[in-house]
VOGU-3710 file (C-alpha; in Angstrom, 3 decimals, decimal comma):
1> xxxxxxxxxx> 0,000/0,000/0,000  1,094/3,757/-0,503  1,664/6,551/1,440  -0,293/9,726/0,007  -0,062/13,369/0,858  -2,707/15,626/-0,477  -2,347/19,595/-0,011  -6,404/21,205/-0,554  -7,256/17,391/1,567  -10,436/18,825/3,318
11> xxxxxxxxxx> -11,658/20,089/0,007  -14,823/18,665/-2,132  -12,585/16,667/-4,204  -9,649/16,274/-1,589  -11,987/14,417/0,996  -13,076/12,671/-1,505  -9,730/11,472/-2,852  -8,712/11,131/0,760  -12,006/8,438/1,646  -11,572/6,660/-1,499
21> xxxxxxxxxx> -7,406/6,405/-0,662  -7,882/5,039/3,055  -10,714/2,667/1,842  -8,672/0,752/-0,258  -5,856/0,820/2,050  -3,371/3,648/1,493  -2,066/5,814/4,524  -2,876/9,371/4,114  -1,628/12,533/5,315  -3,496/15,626/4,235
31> xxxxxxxxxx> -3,415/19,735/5,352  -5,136/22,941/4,172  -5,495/26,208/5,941  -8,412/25,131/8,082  -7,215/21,072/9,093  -9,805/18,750/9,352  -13,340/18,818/7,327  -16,351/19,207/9,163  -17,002/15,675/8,190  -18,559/13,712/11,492
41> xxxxxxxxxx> -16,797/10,069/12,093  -20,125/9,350/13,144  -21,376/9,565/8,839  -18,061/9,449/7,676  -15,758/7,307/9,824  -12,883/7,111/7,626  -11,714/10,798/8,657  -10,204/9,131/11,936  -7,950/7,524/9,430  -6,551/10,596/7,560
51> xxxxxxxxxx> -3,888/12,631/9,480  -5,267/16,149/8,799  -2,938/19,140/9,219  -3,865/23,197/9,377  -0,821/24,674/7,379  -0,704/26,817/4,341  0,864/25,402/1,426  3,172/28,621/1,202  4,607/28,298/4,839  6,439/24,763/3,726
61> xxxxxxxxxx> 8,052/24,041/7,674  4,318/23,807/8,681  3,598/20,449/6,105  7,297/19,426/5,038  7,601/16,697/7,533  4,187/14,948/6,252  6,431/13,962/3,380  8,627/11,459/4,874  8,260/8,440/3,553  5,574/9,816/1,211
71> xxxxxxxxxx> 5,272/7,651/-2,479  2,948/10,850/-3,400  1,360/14,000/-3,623  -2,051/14,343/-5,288  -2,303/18,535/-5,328  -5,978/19,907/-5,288  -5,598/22,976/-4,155  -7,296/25,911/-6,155  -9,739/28,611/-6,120  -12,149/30,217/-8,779
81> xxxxxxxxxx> -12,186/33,727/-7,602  -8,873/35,957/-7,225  -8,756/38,519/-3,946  -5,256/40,380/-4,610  -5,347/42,241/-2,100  -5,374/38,753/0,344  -2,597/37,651/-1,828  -5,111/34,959/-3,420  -4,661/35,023/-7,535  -5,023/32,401/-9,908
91> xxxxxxxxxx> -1,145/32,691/-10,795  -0,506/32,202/-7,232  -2,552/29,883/-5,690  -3,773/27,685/-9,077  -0,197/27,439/-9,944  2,477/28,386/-7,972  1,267/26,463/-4,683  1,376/23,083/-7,022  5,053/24,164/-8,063  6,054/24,678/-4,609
101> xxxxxxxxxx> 4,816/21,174/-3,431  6,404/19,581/-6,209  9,367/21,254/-5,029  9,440/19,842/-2,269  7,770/16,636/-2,822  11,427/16,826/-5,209  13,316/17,058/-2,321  11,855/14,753/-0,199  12,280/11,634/-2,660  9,091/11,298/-3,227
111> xxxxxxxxxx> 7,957/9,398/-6,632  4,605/10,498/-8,132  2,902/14,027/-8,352  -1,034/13,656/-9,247  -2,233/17,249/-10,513  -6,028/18,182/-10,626  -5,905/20,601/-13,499  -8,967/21,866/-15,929  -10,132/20,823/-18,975  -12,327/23,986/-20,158
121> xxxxxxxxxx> -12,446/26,967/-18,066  -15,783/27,497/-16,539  -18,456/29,418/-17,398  -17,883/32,915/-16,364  -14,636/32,545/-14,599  -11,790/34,983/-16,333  -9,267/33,120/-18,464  -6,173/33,404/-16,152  -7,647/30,952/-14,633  -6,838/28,008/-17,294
131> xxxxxxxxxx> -3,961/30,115/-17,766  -2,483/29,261/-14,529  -3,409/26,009/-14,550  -1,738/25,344/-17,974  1,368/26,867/-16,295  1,861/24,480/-13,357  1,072/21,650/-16,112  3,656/23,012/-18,084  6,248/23,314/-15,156  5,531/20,039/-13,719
141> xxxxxxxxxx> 6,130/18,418/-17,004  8,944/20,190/-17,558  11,047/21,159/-14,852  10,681/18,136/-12,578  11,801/15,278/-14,923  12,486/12,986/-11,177  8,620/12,893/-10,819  5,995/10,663/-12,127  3,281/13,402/-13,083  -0,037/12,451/-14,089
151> xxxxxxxxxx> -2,654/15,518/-14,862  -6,282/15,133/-14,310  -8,727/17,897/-16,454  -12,204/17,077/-15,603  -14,674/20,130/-16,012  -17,449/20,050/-13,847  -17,316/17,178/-10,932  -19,862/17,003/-8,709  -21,553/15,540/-5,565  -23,950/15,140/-3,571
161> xxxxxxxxxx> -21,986/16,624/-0,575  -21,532/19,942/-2,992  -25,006/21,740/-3,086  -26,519/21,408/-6,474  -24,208/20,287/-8,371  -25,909/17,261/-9,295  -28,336/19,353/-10,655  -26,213/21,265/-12,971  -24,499/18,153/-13,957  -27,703/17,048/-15,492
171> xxxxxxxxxx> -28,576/20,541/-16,973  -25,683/20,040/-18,736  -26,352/16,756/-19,470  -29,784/17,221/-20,978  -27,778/20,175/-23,310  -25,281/18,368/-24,739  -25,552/18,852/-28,405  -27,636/22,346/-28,056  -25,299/24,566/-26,344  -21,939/25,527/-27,380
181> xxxxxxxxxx> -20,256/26,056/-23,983  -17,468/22,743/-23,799  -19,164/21,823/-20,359  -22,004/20,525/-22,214  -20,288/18,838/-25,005  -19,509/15,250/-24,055  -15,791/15,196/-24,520  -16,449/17,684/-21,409  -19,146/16,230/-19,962  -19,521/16,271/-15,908
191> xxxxxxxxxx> -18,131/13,230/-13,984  -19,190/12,138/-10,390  -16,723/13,231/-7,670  -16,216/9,371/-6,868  -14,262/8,552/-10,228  -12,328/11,608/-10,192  -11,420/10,741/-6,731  -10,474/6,871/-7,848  -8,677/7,786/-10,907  -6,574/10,128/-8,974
201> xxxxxxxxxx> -5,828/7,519/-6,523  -4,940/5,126/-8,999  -2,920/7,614/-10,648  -0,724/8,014/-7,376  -0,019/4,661/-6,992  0,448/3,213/-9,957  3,518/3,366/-11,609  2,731/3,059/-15,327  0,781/5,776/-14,884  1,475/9,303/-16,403
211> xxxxxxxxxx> 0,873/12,363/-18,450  -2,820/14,071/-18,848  -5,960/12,174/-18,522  -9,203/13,611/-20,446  -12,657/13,259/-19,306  -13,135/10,205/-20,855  -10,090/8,670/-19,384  -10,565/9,628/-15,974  -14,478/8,232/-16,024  -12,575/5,058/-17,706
221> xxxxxxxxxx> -10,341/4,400/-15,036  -12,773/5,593/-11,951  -15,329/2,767/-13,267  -13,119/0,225/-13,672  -10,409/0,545/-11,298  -11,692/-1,140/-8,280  -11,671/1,672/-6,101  -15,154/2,652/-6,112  -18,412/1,128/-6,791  -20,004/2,288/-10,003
231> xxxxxxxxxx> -23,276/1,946/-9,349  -23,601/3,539/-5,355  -21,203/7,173/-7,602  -23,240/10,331/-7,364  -25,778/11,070/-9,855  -27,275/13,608/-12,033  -30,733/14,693/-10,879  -32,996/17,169/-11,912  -35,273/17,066/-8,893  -34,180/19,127/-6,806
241> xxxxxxxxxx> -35,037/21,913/-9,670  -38,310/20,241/-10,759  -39,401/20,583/-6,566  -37,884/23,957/-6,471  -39,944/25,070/-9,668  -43,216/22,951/-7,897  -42,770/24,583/-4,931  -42,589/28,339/-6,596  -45,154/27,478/-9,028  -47,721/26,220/-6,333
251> xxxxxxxxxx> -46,907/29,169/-3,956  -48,101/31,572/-6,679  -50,783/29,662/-7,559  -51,881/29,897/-3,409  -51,053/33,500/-3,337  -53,338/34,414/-6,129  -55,930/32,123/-4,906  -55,930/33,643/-1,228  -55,988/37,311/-2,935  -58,755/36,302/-4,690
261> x> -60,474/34,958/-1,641
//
């Protein structure tokens, strides 16, 4: 079994990497600014099994030592929306913070650096955003020739644990073919949190394993790799918008009714 470190852990898609890791066996080590996930043991018990950290990936001395004896880092950390003046930019954050880990995951012998990059950029997010991300792709490719890299570029990924998601994912879903945007085509279709999650896992510890996986590749291995049960991944519903639209529709229908009355 393998030893994984993952800076952004107590993210949407870090906890889920970090579940679907200690499931199938792997130790895991995993930080972010605020430590541990407000994740009960009592739902989720597997959190008892992840050693969480609060440390910022920029302040290195606070997370270094989590990477002894590490076989790999599986980076998550990013954000969608840039606030300068709290030093938070998509240059900075989207790709230096993965440069700096791999920096150090460089120094510390470890093997295998797992990147969760972009395929599209998302709908009404500025373009430095991809722009960053192709950076630290770039970099890691590049300048760290010791590591095993393998990128991940799913578009949307969601969850039931991320609020309505699922219900975008099959918005999109239902549009593919009659919108233009890439996050509706199905080379960029949404995928379930639960394969990205495997196929990132499997990336980190498997040593054949390298170089940029698509959509299609990552839903390929997340299915079939074991990891994760394909039929109990998230799915894409449109109820929660067909209640939502009931429930408006029917309160205007009782308004007019008791103005009426």
């Amino acid at each position: 079994m393998a030893t994984l470190v993952v800076p952004g852990g107590n993210g949407f898609i870090g906890t889920e990497i970090c579940r679907v890791a200690v499931q199938n066996g792997h130790e895991v080590a995993a930080f972010g600014r605020t430590g541990r996930p407000a994740l009960t043991p009592a739902r989720h018990p597997w959190v008892q099994d992840v050693t969480w950290r609060a440390a910022d990936v920029f302040a290195p001395d606070t997370w270094r030592d989590l990477l002894k004896d590490a076989d790999a880092v599986v980076h998550t950390i990013a954000t969608l929306r840039e606030r300068p003046n709290d030093g938070v930019t998509f240059d900075r954050v989207n790709a230096e913070s993965a440069l700096l880990a791999a920096e150090e995951a460089v120094a510390a012998g470890v093997d295998a650096f797992v990147f969760l990059s972009v395929r599209d950029k998302p709908p009404l997010v500025p373009s430095p955003f991809l722009s960053a991300k192709r950076r630290a792709e770039r970099s890691l490719r590049e300048d760290y020739p010791s590591l095993r890299t393998a990128t991940l570029r799913p578009n949307l990924v969601y969850g039931d644990r991320r609020t309505g998601t699922s219900t975008l994912a099959a918005v999109l879903n239902q549009g593919q073919g009659l919108h233009p945007h890439p996050y509706a085509s199905n080379a960029g279709r949404p995928l379930p949190v639960e394969f990205v999650a495997a196929a990132a896992v499997q990336a980190a510890t498997t040593p054949t394993m390298e170089g940029t996986l698509a959509v299609p590749q990552i839903e390929d291995v997340g299915r079939t790799s074991g990891l994760v049960d394909p039929d109990l991944v998230s799915r894409p519903s449109l109820a929660p918008l067909l209640l939502g639209l009931g429930g408006t529709a029917l309160g205007a229908w009782l308004l007019r009714r008791w103005q009426a009355s």
